[in-house]
C-alpha positions in Angstrom: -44.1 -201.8 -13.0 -43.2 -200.4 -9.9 -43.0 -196.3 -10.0 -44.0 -196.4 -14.0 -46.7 -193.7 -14.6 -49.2 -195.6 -16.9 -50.3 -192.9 -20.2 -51.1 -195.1 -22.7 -52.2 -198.2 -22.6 -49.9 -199.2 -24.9 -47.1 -198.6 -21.8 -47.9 -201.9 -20.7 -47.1 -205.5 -22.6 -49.8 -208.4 -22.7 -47.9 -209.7 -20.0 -48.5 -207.0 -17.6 -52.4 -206.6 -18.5 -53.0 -209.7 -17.3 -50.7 -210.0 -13.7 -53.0 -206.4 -13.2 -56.5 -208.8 -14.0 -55.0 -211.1 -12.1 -54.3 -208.8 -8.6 -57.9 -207.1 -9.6 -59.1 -211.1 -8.7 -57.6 -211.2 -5.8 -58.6 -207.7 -4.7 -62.3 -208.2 -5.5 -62.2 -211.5 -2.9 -60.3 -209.1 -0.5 -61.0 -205.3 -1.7 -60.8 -204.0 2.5 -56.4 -203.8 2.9 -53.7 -201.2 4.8 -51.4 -201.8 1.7 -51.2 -198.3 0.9 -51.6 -196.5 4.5 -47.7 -194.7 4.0 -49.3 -193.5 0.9 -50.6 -190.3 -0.3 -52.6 -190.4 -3.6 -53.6 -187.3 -5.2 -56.7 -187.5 -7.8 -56.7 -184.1 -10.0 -59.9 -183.6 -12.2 -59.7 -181.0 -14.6 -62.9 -182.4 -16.0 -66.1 -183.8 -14.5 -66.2 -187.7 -14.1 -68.2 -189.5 -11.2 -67.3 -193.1 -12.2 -63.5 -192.8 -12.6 -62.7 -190.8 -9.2 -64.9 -192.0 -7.5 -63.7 -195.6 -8.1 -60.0 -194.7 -7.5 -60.6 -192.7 -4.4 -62.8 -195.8 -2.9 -60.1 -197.6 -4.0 -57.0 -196.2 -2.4 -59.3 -195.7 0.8 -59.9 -199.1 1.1 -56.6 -200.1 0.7 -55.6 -197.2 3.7 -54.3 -194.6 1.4 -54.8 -190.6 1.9 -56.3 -189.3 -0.5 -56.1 -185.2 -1.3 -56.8 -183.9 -5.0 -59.8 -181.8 -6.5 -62.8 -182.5 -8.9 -63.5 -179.7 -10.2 -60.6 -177.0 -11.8 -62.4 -174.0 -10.9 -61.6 -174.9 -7.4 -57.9 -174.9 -7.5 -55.0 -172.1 -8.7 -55.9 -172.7 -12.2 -58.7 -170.8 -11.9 -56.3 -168.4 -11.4 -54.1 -169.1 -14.5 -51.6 -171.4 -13.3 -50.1 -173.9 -15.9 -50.4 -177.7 -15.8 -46.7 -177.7 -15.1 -46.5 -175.8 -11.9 -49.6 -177.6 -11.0 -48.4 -181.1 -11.2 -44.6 -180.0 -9.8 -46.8 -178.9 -6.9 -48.6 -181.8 -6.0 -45.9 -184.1 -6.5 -44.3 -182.7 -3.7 -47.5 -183.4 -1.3 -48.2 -187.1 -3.0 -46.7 -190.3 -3.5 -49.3 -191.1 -7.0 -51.1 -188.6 -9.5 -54.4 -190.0 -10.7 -55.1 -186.5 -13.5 -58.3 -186.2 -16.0 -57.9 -183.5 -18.7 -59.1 -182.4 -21.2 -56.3 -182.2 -23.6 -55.3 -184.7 -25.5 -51.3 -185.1 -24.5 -51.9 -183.5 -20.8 -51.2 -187.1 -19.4 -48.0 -187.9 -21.3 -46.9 -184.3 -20.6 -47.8 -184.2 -16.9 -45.9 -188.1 -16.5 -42.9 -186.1 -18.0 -42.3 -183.2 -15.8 -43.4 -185.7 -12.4 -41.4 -186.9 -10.2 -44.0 -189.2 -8.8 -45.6 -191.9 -11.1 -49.0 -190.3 -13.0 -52.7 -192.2 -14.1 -53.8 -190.7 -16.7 -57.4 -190.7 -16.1 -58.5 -189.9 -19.4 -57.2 -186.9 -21.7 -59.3 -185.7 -23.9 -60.2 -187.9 -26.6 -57.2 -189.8 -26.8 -56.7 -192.4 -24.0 -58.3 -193.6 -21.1 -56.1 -196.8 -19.8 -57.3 -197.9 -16.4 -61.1 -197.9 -18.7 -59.5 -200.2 -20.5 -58.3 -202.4 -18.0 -61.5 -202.7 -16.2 -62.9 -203.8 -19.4 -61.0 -206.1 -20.4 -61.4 -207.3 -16.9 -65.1 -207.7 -17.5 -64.8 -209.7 -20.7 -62.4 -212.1 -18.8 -65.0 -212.6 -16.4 -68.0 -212.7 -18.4 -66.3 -214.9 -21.7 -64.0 -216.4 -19.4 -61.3 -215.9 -21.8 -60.1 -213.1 -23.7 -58.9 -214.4 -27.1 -61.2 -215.6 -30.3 -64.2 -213.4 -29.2 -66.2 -211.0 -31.5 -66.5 -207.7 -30.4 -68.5 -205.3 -31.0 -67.9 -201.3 -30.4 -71.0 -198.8 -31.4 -71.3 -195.4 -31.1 -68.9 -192.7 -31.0 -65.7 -194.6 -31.8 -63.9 -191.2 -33.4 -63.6 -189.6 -30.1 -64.2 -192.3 -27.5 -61.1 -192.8 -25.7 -62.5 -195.5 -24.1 -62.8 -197.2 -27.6 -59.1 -196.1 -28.5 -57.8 -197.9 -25.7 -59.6 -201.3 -26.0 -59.5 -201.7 -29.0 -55.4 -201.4 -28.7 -55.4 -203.6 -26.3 -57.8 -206.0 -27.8 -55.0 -206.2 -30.3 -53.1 -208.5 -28.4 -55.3 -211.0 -28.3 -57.1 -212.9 -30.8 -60.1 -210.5 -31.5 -62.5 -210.1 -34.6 -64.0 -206.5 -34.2 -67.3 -204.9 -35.5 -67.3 -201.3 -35.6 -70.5 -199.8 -35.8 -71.0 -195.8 -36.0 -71.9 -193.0 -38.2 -69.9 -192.4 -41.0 -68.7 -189.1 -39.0 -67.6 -191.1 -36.3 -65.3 -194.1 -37.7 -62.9 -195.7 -35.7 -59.5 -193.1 -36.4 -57.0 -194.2 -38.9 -54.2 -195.0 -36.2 -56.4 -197.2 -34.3 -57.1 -199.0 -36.9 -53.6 -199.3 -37.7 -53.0 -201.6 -34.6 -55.8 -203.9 -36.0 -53.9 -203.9 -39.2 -50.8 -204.5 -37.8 -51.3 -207.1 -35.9 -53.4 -209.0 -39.2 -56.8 -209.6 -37.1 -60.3 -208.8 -39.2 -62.5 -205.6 -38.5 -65.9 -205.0 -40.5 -67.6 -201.8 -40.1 -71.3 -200.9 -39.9 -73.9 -198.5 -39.6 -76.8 -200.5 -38.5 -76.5 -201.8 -35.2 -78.6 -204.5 -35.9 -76.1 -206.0 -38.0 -74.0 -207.3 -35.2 -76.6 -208.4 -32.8 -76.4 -212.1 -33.6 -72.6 -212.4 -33.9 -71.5 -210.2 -31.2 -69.5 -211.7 -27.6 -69.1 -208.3 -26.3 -71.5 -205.5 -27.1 -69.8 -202.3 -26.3 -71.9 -199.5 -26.2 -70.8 -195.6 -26.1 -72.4 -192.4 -26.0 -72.5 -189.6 -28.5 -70.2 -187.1 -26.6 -71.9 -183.2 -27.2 -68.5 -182.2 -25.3 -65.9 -183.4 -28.3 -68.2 -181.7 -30.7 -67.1 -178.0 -31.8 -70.5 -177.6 -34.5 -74.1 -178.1 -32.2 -75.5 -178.9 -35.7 -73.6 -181.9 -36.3 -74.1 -183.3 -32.6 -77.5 -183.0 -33.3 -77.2 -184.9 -36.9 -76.1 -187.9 -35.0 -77.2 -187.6 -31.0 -79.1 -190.6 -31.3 -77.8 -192.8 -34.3 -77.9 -196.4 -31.9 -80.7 -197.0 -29.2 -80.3 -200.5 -27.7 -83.7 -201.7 -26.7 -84.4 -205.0 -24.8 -86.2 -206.3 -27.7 -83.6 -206.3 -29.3 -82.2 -208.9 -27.7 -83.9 -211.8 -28.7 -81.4 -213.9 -30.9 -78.2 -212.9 -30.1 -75.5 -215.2 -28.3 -76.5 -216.7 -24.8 -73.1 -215.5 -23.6 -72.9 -212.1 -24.8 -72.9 -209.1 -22.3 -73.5 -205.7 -22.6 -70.6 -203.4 -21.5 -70.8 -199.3 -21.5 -68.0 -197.0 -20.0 -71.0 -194.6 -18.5 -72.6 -192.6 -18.1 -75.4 -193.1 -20.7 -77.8 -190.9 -22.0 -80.3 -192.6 -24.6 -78.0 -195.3 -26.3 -79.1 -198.1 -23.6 -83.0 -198.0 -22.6 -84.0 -199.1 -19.1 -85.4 -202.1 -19.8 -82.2 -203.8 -20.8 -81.0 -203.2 -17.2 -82.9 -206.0 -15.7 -81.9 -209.0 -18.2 -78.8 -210.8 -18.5 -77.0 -209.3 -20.8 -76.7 -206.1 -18.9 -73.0 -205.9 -17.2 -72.6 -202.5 -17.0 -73.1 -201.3 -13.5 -71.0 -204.5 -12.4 -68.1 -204.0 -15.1 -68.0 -200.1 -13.0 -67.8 -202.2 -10.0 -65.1 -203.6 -11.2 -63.4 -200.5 -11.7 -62.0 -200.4 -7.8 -60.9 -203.8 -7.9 -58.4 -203.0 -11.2 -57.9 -199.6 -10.0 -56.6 -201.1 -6.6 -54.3 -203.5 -8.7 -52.6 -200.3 -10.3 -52.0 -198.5 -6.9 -50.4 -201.2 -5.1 -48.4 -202.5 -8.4 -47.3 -198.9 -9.5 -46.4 -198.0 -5.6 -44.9 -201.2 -5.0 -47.1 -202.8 -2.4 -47.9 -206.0 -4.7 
């Protein structure tokens, strides 16, 4: 894995998810480290994200890296018109790591291409978002204890959540039954599914979310992203298809936890924050520990 930009999640085998959940463990008993202080990592956001760069800048820091990079476009020479390519050839010369968010679909893959230093892709559009998926499936292990024969549920915007894409991909390779709840406007994508298909393991959709309240390990909850839609009308048609309340709660699994990407609007009221089944400020928590597992395996200090 050493010097291997990670695009996709789909870049990495089963095998290699779970030595990175595996380093995350150890990182989260020992996150403070100088493995990375000959390191330069350089965080480019061409979109806004708090959770995400934040998380990988705490974690390079803490493990001693520099960190240089930008968080908001309008800040650096594209502003002025210059193109991905000259951006990324640029900073590859001052950095040993490229952590990029775009916001086209395919800037990742393209950006890993002309690099001569290993790139994140730190979400591109609303294709993939990989280290997402990582810390998620990070936060099932820990909550289930295991990651196979689990039912999980995804509701929301599963058309254009990356987030979603990923997982679920991932999710693949283990034994998973999924439950996809959404507006008919926002189904899980045809290729996604695909993977599901492919590897013979059962999906049922929905549109009712309490149809999977009582079955459900996982709950994963996503917002209704106004940003991926082109038409205001139709956002509106569906801005607030699922709110999970804390009554709802009542009868589903002892076990299952509540999981959201962030940030949330409306989908997940306030009072589900204070009962058990809330895991979604600790599953961004857990964002550094995975996210230092990826710097030190991709730079070769693990």
């Amino acid at each position: 894995m050493k010097n291997r930009s990670l695009v996709s999640i789909n870049d990495y085998t089963k095998a290699e998810y779970l030595k990175i959940l595996d380093l995350a463990e150890e990182f989260e008993k020992n996150p403070k480290q100088n493995l990375l202080e000959k390191f330069v990592v350089a965080t480019l956001f061409f979109e806004p994200s708090t959770r995400t760069r934040l998380s990988f800048e705490s974690a390079a820091s803490q493990l001693g890296a520099k960190v240089i990079g930008f968080s908001d476009a309008t800040s650096s020479s594209v502003s002025k018109g210059e193109t991905l390519k000259d951006t990324i050839l640029t900073v590859a010369n001052y950095s040993d790591i490229i952590v990029m968010r775009h916001p086209k679909e395919g800037s990742a893959r393209f950006a890993s291409e002309v690099s001569k230093v290993p790139v994140i892709n730190a979400g591109d559009g609303g294709n993939q978002h990989p280290t997402q998926c990582l810390l998620d499936l990070y936060s099932i292990r820990k909550t289930q204890g295991k990651l196979d024969d689990l039912h999980i549920a995804f509701v929301g915007d599963l058309k254009y959540g990356r987030t979603v894409h990923s997982l679920v991909m991932a999710l693949c390779n283990f034994n998973t039954t999924f439950h996809l709840v959404s507006p008919v406007e926002l189904k899980l994508p045809s290729y996604v599914k695909m993977h599901i298909k492919k590897n013979n393991l059962n999906y049922f959709q929905y549109t009712e979310l309490p149809d999977i309240m009582e079955t459900a390990d996982i709950i994963y909850m996503t917002r209704i992203q106004r940003e991926r839609f082109s038409d205001p009308i139709e956002y509106e048609k569906v801005k607030n298809s699922y709110i999970l309340t804390a009554g709802m709660l009542t009868n589903c699994k002892p076990n299952m936890r509540i999981l959201h990407p962030l940030p949330r609007v409306n989908e997940i009221t306030e009072d589900v924050d204070s009962t058990e089944q809330a895991y979604y400020f600790t599953q961004a928590l857990n964002g550094v520990y995975v996210r230092q597992a990826l710097l030190a395996t991709i730079l070769g200090a693990k």
